[in-house]
N, C-alpha and C positions, 0 to 999 in steps of 0.2 A: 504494500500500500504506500508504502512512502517512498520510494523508487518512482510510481507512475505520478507523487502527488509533485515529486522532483522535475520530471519528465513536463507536465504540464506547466510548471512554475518556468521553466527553460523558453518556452511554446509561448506563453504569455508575455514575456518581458522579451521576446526579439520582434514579437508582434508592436509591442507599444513603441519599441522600439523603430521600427520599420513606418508604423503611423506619425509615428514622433518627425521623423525622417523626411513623411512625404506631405504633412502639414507644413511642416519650416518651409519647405522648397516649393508648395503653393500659394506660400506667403509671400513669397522672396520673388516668386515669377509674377503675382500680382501687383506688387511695391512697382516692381518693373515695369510694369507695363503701362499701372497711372503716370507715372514717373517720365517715360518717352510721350506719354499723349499731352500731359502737360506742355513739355519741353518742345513740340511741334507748336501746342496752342498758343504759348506763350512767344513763340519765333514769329508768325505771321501773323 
């Protein structure tokens, strides 16, 4: 039982990890992207 409850706890933290990962980097593409639309807006 505490082998699988190990196994699961492994499974859960590269998962939050991984979401952790792909939140930052939707974040960071979205910064980006107001960020260039701005920077046009603000050009013309």
């Amino acid at each position: 039982m505490a082998s699988h409850r190990t196994e699961a706890g492994k499974t859960s933290l590269w998962r939050r990890l991984l979401w952790m990962a792909g939140i930052w980097g939707a974040s960071v593409a979205g910064l980006g992207i107001v960020a260039f639309i701005l920077r046009v807006w603000l050009k013309s």
